[in-house]
N, C-alpha and C positions, 0 to 999 in steps of 0.2 A: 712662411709657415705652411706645412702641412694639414687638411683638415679632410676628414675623412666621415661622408655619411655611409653612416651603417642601416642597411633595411633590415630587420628582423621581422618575417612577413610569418607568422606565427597562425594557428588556427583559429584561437580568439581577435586577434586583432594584430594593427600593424605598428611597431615600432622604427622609430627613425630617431636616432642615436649619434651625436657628434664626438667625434674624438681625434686629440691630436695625435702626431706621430710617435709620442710616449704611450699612445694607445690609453690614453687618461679621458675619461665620458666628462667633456663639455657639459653636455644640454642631453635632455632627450624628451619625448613625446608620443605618445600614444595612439590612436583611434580605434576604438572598436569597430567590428563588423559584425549586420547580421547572419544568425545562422536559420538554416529553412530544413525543416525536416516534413516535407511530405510527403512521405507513405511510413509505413513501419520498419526502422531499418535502412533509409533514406537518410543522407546528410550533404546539404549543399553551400556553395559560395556563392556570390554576386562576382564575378571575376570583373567589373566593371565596377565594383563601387569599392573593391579595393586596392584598384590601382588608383581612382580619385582619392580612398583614406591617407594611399600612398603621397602624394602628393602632397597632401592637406596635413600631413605629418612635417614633411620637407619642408614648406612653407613656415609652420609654425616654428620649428627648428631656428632655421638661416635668420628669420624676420626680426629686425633693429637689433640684429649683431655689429659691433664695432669691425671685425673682421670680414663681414660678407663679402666685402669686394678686394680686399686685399690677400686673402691668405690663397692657396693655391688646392682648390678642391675637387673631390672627387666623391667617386660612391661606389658601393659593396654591397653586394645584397648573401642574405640566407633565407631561407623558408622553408615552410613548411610543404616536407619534400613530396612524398604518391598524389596528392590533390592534383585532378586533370583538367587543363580545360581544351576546349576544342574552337576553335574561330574559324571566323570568313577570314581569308587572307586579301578579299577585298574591298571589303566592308568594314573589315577590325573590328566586328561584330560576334561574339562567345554564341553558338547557336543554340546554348542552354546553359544551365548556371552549371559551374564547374564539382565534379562528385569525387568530394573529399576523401581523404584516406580513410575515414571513419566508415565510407558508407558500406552496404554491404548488399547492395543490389545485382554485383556481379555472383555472390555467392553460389548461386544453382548451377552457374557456368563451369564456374569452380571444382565444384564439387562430380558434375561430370568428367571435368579433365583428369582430375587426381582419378578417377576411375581405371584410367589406362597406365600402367605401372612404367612402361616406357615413356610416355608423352612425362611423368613426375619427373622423371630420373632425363629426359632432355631439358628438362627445364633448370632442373636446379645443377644442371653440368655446364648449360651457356651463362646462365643468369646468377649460379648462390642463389635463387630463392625459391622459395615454397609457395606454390599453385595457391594465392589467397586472394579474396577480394579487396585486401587491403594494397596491394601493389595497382599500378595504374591502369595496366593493359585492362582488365574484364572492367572497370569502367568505362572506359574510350569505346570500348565494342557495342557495348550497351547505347552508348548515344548515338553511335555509327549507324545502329539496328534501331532504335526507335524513335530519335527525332524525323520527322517529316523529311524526305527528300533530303539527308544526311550522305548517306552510305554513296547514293549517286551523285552527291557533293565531292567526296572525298575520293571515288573512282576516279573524277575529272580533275582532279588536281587541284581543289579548288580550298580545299579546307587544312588547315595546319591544328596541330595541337603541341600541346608541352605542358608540366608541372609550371607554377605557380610564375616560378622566376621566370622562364622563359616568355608567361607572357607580359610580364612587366619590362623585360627587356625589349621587348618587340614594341611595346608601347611605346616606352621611354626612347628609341631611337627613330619613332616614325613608321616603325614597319620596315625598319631594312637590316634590323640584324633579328634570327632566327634562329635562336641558338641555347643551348644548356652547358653543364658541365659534368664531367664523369660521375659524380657523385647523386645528383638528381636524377640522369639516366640510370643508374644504377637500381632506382627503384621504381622501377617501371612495370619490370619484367618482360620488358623487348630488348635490351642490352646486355650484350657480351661483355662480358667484365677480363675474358681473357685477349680478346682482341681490342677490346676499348670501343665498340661500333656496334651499329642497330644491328640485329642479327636476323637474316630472312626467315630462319625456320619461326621462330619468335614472331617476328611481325606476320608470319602465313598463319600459325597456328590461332590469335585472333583477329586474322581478316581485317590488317590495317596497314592501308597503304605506306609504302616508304617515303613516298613523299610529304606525307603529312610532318614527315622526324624533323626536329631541331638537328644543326650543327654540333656536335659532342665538342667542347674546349677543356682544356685545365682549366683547375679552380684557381692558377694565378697568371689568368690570361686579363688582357682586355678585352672586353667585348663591345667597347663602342663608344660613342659618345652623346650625351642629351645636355640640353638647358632645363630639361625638369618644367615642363610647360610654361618655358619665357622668367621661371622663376632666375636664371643664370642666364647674363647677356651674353657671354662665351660660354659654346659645350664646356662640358667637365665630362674627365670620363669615367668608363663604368667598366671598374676593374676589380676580379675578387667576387668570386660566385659559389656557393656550396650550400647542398641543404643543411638543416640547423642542426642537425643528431651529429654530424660530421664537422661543423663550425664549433660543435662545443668539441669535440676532440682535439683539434687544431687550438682552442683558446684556450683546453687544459693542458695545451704541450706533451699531448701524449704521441711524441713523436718515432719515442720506437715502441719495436713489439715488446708485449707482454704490457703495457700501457693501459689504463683503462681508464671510461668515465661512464657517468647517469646522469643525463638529461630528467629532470624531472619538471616535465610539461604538463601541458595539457593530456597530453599520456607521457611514459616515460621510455627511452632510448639507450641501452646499455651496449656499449662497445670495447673492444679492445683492439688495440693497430695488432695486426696479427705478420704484418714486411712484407714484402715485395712480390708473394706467390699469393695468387688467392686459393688458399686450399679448401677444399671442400669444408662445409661447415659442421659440428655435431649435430644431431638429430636435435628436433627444435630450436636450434637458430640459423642463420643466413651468414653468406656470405658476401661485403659488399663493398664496395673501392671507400678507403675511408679517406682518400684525398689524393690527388697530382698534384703536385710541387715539383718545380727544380725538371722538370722532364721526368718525374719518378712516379710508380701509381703505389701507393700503400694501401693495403686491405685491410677488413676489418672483419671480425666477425659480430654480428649484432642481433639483439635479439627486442623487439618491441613491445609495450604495452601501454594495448590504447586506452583504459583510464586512472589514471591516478588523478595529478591535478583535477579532470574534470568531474571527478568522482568528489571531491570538496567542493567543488563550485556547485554540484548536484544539488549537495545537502545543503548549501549557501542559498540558492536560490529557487531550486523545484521545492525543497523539504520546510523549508526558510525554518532549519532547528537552530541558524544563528545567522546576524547579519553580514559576517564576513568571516570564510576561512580563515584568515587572522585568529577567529575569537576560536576556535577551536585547541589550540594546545592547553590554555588553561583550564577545559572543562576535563579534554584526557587525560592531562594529569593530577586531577580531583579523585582518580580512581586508581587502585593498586594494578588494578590489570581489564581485562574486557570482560568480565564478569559471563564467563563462555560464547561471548557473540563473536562472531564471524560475518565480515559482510563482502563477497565476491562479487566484485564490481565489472561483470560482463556486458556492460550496455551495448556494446558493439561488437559482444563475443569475445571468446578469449583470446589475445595472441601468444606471442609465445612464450613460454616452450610447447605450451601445448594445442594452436592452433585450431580452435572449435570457432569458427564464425556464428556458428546456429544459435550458442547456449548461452540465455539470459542471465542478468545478474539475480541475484539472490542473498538472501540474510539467513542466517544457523544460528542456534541458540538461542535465540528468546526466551525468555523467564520471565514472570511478572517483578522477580529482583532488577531486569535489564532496565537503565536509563538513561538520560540521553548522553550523561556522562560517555557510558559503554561502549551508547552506539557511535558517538563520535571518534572515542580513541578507538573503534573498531575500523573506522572508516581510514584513519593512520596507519594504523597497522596492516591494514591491506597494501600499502605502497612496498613499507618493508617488506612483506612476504613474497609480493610478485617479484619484487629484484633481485631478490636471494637465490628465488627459482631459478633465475636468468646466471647471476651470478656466479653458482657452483655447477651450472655446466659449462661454461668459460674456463671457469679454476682446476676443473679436471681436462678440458680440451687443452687449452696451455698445460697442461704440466704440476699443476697446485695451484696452494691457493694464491691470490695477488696481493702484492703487496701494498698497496691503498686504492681504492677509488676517490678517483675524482668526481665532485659533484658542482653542480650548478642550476640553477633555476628557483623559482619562488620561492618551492614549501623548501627547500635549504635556510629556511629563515628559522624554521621551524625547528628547535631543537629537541624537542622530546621526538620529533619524527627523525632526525638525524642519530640522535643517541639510540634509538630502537635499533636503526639499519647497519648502524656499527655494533652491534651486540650480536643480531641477526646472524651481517657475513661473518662475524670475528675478527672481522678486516675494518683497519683505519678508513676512515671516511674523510677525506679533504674538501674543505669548502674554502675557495678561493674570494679575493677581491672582488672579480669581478662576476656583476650578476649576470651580465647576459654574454656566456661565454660564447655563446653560438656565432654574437654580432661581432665578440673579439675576435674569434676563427676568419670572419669573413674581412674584420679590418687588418689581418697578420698576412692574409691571401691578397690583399690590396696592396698592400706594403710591399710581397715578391715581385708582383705584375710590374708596381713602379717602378722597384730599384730602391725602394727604401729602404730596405734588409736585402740583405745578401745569403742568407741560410737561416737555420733552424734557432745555432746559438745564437743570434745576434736576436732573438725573441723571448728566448727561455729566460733570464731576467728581468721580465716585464711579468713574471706571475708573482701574486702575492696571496701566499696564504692568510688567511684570517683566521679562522679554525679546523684544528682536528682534534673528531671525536674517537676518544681509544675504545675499542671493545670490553663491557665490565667482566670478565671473566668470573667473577661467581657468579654471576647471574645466567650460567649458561646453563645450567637444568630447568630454570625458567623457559630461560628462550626457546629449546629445544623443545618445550611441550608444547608452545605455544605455534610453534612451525607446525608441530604433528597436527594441531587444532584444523590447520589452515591449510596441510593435505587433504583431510577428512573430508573440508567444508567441498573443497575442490573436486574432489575424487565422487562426490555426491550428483556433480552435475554432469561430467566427461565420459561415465561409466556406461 
C-alpha cells in the first residue's frame, strides 16, 4: 500500500492530508499559525512554529492508524509560495520571523527600481515578473540590511534563505538537503525561468549573495529523506515539491496550454499552462514555470490577488458582521443585488492587473438603504470582479475566451459566489472533487518521483467533477453594469 502525506503549508495554517495511490483523502488535519503584523503594512510567520505545526499535524495524521507501519509511505509538500525566511545554516535558527508575501515593507525599494525603465524591462526578461513587494527578493534584502549583523552574516557564508518549503525540507532532513523547486524559485524574482538557475544580475541587483540559493529540482524529483522527528522508525522520502498556485494547476489537470484555473485562497491565483516557451507576459500579469515534469518545464501565465478569502475572514473576524464566512451566502442572497456598494479589498494593495502596492482598501456606495445584507454580498462580489480582471486579459493573450476554469478552494463551497463568477467570465466554472487541489498537485508530483504514474494520462481520470456552474446569459446586462460599478470603484483609488 501506497500512502502519501501531503503538506499544504498555506498562509493561515498548515495542512497535512493522507491519501492513497487512487489519490482518495484518507484523514487530514489542521493547525493554525499565528500571524504578527508589526508596523503598518508589516505581515509576518514564526518559521519555527510552523514547522513544529508541521509536525504536530503529521503526528495527529499517522497516530493509531492500522496502517502506520505497514503501508509504504512517503510525503509531498506545496506552499505558500514568495513568503521568505532566512536562517543560520549553523544554528538552524530564522534570524527574524519570516516576511510573507503579504507584506509590503519592500515596497519603497520597489518602487525605486521600477523608476529605471531598463532595470523593469531586465527584470521581467530574466524573471516574468513585475518589480513588487510581493515577490521575495525586496524582503530578503530588507532583512539582510536591518537585522543586526545580518548582511555580514550572509557576506560570510553563513546564512541560507529559501520560501517556506525549502525551510521545512532543510528541517525535515537535518539540515542536509538545501534545496527548492522551479516553481517556488520562480517567485522570487532572483530566477531565470529561461535558463532554470539563480540569475547573477538578479541576485547583484538586490545585494544577496549566491550562496545563500537553495538547490533548484523539479517538482517530481526527490529531495530526500526524514523520519518526521522519530515519528517513522525508517526515513520515508520526501518526494513531490511545488508551490500551491501551481499544485492546484497540476490537480486540475491542466496539463496543456490554453488550460486554466483559480485558486481561491487566502488570496486568489489565476493561471493558465501557456507550453514549453515562457513568453513574455501581457501587461499586468507574469510569467512563471507552472511545473517540470517528465524532464519538461511548462509555463504559465498568472496573475495574483492578494485578498479574497482573507477579505471574508476580515469581516469574520475584525468586523465580527458574522460568526463564520459560511454564514455569509445566505445574507447575499437575501438581496437582489448590492444595493450600489462596492467594497475594494486592498489591505495589502492591489495586485494584479493592476499592481499598486500603496493603495488602501476602501467602500463605494453607501446609502443609509445599505445593510449588512449589501455589505456582505459586496464583499462576494469583489472575488468575482478581481478574477474576471485577471481572467479577460488571459482570454485576449491566449486568443479568446477559455473554455472553462477550473476552480478549487474553500469559498468554491459557496455557490452564489461560484454562480456570480460564471456569469461575470461568461465562461463555465468547474468545481472539482477535490478540495485541496494544490495537495493533489503535489501528491500527482510524488507519484512521477516514485514511479507510480508514468505520464499525465495515467492521472487525468483520477479528476472528478462535482459541479458546473453555466453562465445565466440573460442576466448579462446585469452583470455588465455591475462590472462597470467595480471599474469605477477601482478607477477612484489608481487614478
Amino acid at each position: 500500500m501506497n500512502r502519501i502525506i501531503a503538506i499544504d503549508q498555506s498562509t493561515s495554517s498548515t495542512k497535512a492530508l493522507l491519501f492513497d495511490e487512487q489519490c482518495k483523502v484518507l484523514a487530514r488535519t489542521n493547525v493554525d499559525h499565528k500571524q504578527y503584523y508589526p508596523q503598518t503594512g508589516w505581515v509576518e510567520h514564526d518559521a519555527e512554529e510552523i514547522y513544529q505545526n508541521m509536525i504536530e499535524a503529521i503526528r495527529q495524521l499517522v497516530s493509531g492508524r492500522a496502517d502506520f507501519r505497514s503501508a509504504d509511505y512517503s510525503l509531498c509538500l506545496t506552499n505558500q509560495r514568495e513568503t521568505a525566511v532566512v536562517w543560520n545554516k549553523t544554528t538552524g535558527k530564522p534570524i527574524a520571523n519570516a516576511v510573507v508575501w503579504q507584506d509590503t515593507r519592500g515596497a519603497e525599494l520597489c518602487q525605486q527600481l521600477r523608476a529605471d525603465s531598463k532595470t523593469v524591462e531586465m527584470v521581467m526578461a530574466k524573471s516574468g515578473l513585475l518589480i513588487d513587494p510581493n515577490f521575495s527578493a525586496s524582503g530578503v534584502k530588507w532583512l539582510l540590511d536591518n537585522v543586526p549583523g545580518a548582511r555580514e552574516q550572509a557576506t560570510h557564508g553563513e546564512l541560507l534563505m529559501g520560501t517556506i518549503e525549502t525551510w521545512l525540507i532543510w528541517k525535515l532532513t537535518g539540515g542536509k538537503v538545501h534545496a527548492t523547486d522551479t516553481t517556488n524559485a520562480s517567485r522570487t524574482m532572483l530566477f531565470n525561468i529561461h535558463t532554470l538557475d539563480w540569475d547573477d544580475d538578479l541576485l547583484r541587483l538586490f545585494d544577496i549573495p549566491r550562496s545563500m540559493m537553495p538547490q533548484v529540482l523539479p517538482c517530481d524529483a526527490v529531495y530526500g529523506e526524514t523520519t518526521c522527528e522519530g515519528l517513522f522508525i525508517e526515513p520515508i522520502q520526501i518526494a513531490g515539491v511545488l508551490g500551491d498556485s501551481h499544485g492546484a494547476l497540476v490537480g486540475q489537470m491542466c496539463f496543456e496550454p490554453g488550460s486554466g484555473k483559480v485558486t481561491y485562497g487566502t488570496g486568489s491565483s489565476v493561471m493558465v499552462n501557456i507550453g514549453e516557451e515562457p513568453k513574455a507576459a501581457p501587461e499586468g500579469l507574469v510569467t512563471s514555470v507552472g511545473f517540470t515534469a517528465f524532464g519538461k518545464t511548462y509555463y504559465g501565465y498568472e496573475g495574483n490577488i492578494y485578498s479574497t478569502g482573507a477579505t471574508l475572514k476580515w469581516i469574520a473576524d475584525q468586523l465580527q458582521l458574522v460568526g463564520h464566512p459560511r454564514e455569509m451566502e445566505a445574507l447575499a442572497t437575501s438581496v437582489s443585488d448590492n444595493g450600489g456598494v462596492y467594497i475594494v479589498p486592498a489591505f495589502s494593495g492591489l495586485g494584479a492587473p493592476w499592481w499598486q502596492s500603496n493603495v488602501k482598501g476602501a467602500v463605494f456606495g453607501l446609502t443609509f438603504a445599505a445593510t449588512k445584507a449589501h455589505f456582505l454580498r459586496a464583499a462576494l462580489e469583489s472575488i468575482a470582479y478581481q478574477i474576471k480582471d485577471l481572467v479577460d486579459v488571459m482570454a485576449r493573450a491566449t486568443g479568446g475566451s477559455l473554455k472553462e476554469i477550473a476552480a478549487d478552494g474553500g469559498p468554491t463551497k459557496n455557490k452564489f459566489l461560484m454562480q456570480f463568477q460564471a456569469d461575470q467570465l461568461e465562461t463555465p466554472v468547474v468545481c472539482t472533487e477535490v478540495d485541496d487541489a494544490s495537495a493533489l498537485g503535489a501528491v500527482i508530483m510524488n507519484g512521477f518521483a516514485r514511479g507510480l504514474w508514468k505520464g499525465f494520462d495515467d492521472v487525468r481520470p483520477l479528476r472528478k467533477v462535482t459541479e458546473v456552474y453555466q453562465p445565466h446569459v440573460q442576466c448579462s446586462t446585469f452583470n455588465v453594469q455591475c462590472y462597470e460599478g467595480w471599474r469605477k470603484a477601482v478607477g477612484q483609488l489608481i487614478k
